[in-house]
C-alpha positions in Angstrom: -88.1 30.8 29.2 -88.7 34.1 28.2 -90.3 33.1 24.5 -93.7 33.4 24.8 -94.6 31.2 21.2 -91.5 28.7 22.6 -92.9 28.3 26.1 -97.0 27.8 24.7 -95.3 25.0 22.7 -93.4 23.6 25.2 -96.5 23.7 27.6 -98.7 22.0 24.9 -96.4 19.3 24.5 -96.3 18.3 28.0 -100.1 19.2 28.3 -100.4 16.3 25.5 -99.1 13.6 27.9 -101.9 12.1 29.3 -101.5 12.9 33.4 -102.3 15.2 35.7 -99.8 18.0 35.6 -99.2 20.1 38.6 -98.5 24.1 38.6 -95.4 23.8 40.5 -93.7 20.9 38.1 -94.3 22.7 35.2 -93.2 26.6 36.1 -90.5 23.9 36.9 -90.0 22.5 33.8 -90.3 25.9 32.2 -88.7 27.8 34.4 -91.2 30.3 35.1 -93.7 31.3 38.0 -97.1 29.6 38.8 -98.2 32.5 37.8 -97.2 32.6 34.0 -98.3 28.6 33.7 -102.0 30.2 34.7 -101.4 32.7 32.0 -100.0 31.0 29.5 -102.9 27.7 30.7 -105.5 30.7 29.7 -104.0 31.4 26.5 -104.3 27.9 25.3 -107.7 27.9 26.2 -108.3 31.0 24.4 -106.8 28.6 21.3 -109.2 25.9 21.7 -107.3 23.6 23.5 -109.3 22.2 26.4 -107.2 22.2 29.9 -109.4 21.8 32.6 -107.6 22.3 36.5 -108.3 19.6 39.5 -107.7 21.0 42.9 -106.2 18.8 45.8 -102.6 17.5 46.4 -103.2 15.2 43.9 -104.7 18.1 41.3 -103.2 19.9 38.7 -103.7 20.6 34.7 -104.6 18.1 32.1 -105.5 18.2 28.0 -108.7 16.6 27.9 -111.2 15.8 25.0 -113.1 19.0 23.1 -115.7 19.8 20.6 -113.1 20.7 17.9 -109.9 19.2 16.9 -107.1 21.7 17.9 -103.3 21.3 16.3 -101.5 18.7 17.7 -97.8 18.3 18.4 -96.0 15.9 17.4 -92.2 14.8 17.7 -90.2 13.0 15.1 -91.1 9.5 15.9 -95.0 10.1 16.1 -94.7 12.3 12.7 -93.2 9.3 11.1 -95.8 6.7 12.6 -98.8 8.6 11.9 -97.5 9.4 7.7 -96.5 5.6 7.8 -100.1 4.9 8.7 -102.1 7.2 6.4 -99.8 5.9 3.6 -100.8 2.2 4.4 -104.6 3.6 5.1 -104.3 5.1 1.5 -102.7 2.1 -0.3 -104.8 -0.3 1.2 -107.8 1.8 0.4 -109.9 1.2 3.5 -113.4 1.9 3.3 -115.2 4.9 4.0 -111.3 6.7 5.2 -109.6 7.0 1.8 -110.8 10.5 1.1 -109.9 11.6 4.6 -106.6 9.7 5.0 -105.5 11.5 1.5 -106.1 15.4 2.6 -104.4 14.1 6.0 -101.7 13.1 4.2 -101.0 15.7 2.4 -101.5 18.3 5.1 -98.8 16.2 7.1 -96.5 15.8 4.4 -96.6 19.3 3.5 -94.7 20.9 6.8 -92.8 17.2 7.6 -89.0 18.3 7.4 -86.9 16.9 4.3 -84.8 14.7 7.1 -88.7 12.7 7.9 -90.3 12.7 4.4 -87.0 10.6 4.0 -87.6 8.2 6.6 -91.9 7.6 5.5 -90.5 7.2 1.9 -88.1 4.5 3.1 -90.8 2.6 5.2 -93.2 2.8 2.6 -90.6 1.2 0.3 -89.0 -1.3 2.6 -92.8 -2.5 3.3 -95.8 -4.6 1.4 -99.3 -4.9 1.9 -100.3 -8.7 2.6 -103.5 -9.5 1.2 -104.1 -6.3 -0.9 -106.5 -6.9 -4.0 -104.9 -7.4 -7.0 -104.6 -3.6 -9.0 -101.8 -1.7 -9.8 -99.8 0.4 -7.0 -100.2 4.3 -6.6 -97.6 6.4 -5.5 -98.6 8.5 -2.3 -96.6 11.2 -3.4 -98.8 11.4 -6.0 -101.7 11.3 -4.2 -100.4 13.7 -1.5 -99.7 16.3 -4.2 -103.1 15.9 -6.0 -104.9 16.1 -2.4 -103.3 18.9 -2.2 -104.4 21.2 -5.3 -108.1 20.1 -4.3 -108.0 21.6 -1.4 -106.3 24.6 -3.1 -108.1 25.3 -5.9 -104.9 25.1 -8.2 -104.0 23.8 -11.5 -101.3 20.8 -11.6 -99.2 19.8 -14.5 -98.4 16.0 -14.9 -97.2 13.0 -17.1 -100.3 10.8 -17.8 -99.5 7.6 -19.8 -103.1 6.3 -21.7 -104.6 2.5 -21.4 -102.3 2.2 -24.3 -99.4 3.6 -23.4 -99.3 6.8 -24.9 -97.5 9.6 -22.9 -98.8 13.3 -22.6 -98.8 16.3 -20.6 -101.6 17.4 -19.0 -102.6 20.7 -17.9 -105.7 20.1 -15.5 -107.6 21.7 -12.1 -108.1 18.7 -10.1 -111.7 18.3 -8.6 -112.1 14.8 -6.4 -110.2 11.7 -6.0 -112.3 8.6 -5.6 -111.0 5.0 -4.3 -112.6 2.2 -6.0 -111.4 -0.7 -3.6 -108.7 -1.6 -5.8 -107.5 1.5 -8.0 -107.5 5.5 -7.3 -109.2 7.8 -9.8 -109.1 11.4 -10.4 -111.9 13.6 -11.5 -110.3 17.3 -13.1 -110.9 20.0 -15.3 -108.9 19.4 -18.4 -107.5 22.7 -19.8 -106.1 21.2 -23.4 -109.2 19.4 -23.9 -111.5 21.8 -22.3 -113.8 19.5 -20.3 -113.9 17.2 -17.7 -111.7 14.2 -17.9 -110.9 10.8 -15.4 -107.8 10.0 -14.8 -106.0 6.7 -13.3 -103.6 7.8 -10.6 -101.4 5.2 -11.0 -100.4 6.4 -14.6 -100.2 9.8 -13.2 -96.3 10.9 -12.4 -94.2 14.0 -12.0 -97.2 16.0 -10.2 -96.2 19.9 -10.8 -98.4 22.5 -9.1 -98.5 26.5 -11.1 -99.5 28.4 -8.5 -102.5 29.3 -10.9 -105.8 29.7 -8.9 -108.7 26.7 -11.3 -111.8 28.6 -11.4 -114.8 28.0 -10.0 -116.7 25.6 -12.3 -120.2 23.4 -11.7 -119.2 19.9 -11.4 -120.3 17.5 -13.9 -122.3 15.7 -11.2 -122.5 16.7 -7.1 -121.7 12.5 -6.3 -118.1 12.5 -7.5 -118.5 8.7 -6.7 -121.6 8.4 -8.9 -120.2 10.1 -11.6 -117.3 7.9 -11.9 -119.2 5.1 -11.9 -121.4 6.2 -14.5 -118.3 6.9 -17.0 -116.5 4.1 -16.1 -119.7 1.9 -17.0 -120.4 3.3 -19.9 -116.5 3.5 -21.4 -115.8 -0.3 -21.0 -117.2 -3.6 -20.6 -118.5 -4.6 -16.9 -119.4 -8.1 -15.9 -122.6 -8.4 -13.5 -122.3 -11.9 -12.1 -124.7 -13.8 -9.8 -123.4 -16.0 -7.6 -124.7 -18.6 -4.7 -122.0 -19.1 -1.7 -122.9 -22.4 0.2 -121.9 -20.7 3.6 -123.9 -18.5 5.7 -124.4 -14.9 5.0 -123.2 -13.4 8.5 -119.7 -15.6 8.0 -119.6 -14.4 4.5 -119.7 -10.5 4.9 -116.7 -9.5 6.8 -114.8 -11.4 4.2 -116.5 -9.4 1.5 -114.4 -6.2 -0.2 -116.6 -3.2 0.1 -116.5 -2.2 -3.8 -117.5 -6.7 -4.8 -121.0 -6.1 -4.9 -124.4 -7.0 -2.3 -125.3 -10.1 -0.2 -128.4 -11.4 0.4 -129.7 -14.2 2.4 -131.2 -17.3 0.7 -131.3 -19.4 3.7 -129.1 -20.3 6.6 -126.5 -22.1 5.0 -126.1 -20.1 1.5 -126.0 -16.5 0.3 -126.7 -14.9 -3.0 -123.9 -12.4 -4.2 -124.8 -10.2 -6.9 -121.4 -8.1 -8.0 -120.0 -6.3 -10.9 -116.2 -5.6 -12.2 -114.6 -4.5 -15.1 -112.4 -7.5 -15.4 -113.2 -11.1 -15.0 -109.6 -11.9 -13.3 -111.2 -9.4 -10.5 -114.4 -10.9 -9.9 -112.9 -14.4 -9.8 -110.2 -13.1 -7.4 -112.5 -11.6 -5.2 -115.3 -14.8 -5.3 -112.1 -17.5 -4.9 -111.3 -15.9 -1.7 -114.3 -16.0 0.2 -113.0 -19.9 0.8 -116.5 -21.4 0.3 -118.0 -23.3 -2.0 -120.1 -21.4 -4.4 -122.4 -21.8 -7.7 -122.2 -19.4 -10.9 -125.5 -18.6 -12.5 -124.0 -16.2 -14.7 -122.2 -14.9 -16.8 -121.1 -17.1 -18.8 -117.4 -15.6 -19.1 -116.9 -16.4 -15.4 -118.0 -19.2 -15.6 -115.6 -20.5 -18.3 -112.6 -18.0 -16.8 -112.8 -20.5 -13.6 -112.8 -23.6 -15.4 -109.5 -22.2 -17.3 -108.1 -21.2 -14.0 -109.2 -24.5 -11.9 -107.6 -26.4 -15.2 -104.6 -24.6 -14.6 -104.2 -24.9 -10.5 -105.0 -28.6 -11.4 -102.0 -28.8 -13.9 -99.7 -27.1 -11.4 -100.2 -29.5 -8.8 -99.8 -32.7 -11.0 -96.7 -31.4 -12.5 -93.9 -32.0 -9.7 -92.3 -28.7 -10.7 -93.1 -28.5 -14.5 -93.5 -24.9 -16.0 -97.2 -24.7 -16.4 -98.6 -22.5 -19.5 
C-alpha cells in the first residue's frame, strides 16, 4: 500500500481494536515492511495518538488511553450507533450531557454520508422514548444545525411559529442552547428586532445557515442557564409548590427529574420537596410519579388540579368503558 494518508488510516483502524498488534501481522495486513509500520507507528504518535510497543513473543503495538482525545474512526455501523445514541441522549435530555451531546451531534452529522444520515433519521423515527416527561418533541435536525452556527459564529434563517401560532421568519446569530428537562430553548441575537430574543426549539423549522460571520457581542448574561430562567420567570406565571412525600428521602431522589425542584429531609420516613414549573399539569406529572404518598401545603391550584385529576382517574375506572369528559 503505497498511499501514505490510506495506509495511516488503515493502521489506525486496526490500532483501534483493542489487542496487541504485532509488527509482522500488520506490514502483513498492509503489505509493507516492518520498517514502514515503525514509521508510519511514529507518525501517529506525532498526531497524538498514543501507541505504546510491548517487546516479547507475545509483544507488539496497541492504542492505549491519552491526555487528549485524538479523531476516532469509525465504520458504518459504529457511525450509526453512536448518532442513534446522541439523538436519544438529546431527546431525552439527560442531565448535565445535553449541551455536549448537541455539538457532538452536529459535528458527527456534519461529515456522516447522505446513505447514514438516512439510516439515524429512520431509527430515530421508527423509535419512542418510554417514560420521557411530558413536553413537546424537538427535531434533532434542528438542534444539529443550530449547534452548529454556535460553534460557527454564523447567522441562521428559520421559521418560528409564536405561543399563538403566528408564523415569521427570523433572521438571528444563535448564542446558547439550554435543556430545561422537558423542553429545548434557544438564546440568539435577533437581527429584525435588534436584541436578544428566546426561542422554543420545538417551534423552530426549516433551519438555513448564510454563511454570514454574527459579530462578536456581550452576552446579555455570562450563565446562559440563569438568564433563561430569569426571563422565563418573569414572562409567565410559575407555580412554587411545597410538598411532603411520606417515603424516605434517599428512595425518593433517584426518582426525582433534575429540573423538579430540591429535597430535603424531614425525618426518616418523609421528605420535603420544594419545586417550581410553569404549568400545573407538569408539577403534578412529575409529583404523581414519585409513587408515594405525599401532602400539598401549597398552592392552592395544585392542590385543586389533583382533586380534578384524581376525580377523573376515579370516573374512569367506575365507568366499564364509558368515554370520560
Amino acid at each position: 500500500m503505497s498511499d501514505t494518508p490510506a495506509r495511516l488510516l488503515k493502521l489506525l483502524s486496526l490500532l483501534q481494536i483493542p489487542r496487541e498488534w504485532p509488527g509482522s501481522e500488520l506490514a502483513e495486513r498492509l503489505a509493507v515492511s516492518p520498517r514502514t509500520i515503525r514509521r508510519d507507528i511514529e507518525r501517529l504518535r506525532d498526531l497524538g495518538y498514543p501507541v505504546t510497543a510491548s517487546m516479547g513473543a507475545a509483544g507488539g503495538y496497541r492504542l492505549v488511553a491519552g491526555t487528549a482525545m485524538p479523531p476516532l474512526l469509525l465504520d458504518d455501523e459504529e457511525a450509526v450507533a453512536v448518532a442513534v445514541g446522541l439523538r436519544t441522549a438529546t431527546a431525552q435530555a439527560v442531565q448535565g450531557i445535553e449541551d455536549a451531546s448537541v455539538r457532538a451531534m452536529a459535528k458527527l452529522e456534519q461529515v456522516l454520508p447522505a446513505r447514514l444520515r438516512h439510516r439515524v433519521a429512520a431509527v430515530g423515527a421508527a423509535t419512542v422514548p418510554f417514560g420521557a416527561a411530558p413536553g413537546p418533541g424537538v427535531d434533532p435536525e434542528v438542534l444539529s444545525a443550530l449547534a452548529a452556527a454556535v460553534t460557527a459564529r454564523e447567522k441562521v434563517r428559520f421559521a418560528y411559529r409564536s405561543a399563538q401560532g403566528d408564523p415569521s421568519r427570523r433572521l438571528a446569530a444563535p448564542y446558547r442552547l439550554v435543556a430545561t428537562g422537558r423542553r429545548w430553548y434557544l438564546i440568539a441575537y435577533d437581527d429584525e428586532r435588534d436584541d436578544w430574543r428566546i426561542f422554543r426549539v420545538d417551534r423552530i423549522e426549516d433551519v438555513h445557515p448564510t454563511g454570514m460571520r454574527a459579530p462578536t457581542r456581550e452576552p446579555p448574561e455570562p450563565d446562559a442557564a440563569a438568564f433563561l430562567k430569569a426571563k422565563l420567570y418573569t414572562s409567565g406565571p410559575v407555580y412554587e409548590a411545597d410538598v411532603t412525600l411520606h417515603a424516605p428521602m434517599d428512595e425518593i431522589a433517584p426518582r426525582l427529574p433534575g429540573d423538579v425542584g430540591v429535597l430535603t429531609a424531614v425525618d426518616e420516613d418523609s421528605c420535603r420537596l420544594r419545586a417550581s414549573a410553569d404549568t400545573l399539569d407538569y408539577l403534578a406529572f412529575s409529583i404523581g410519579r414519585l409513587g408515594c404518598d405525599f401532602t400539598v401545603h401549597g398552592p392552592p391550584e395544585l392542590a385543586a388540579h389533583l382533586r380534578m385529576l384524581g376525580d377523573r382517574l376515579t370516573r374512569a375506572g367506575q365507568t366499564g368503558g364509558t368515554r370520560v369528559k
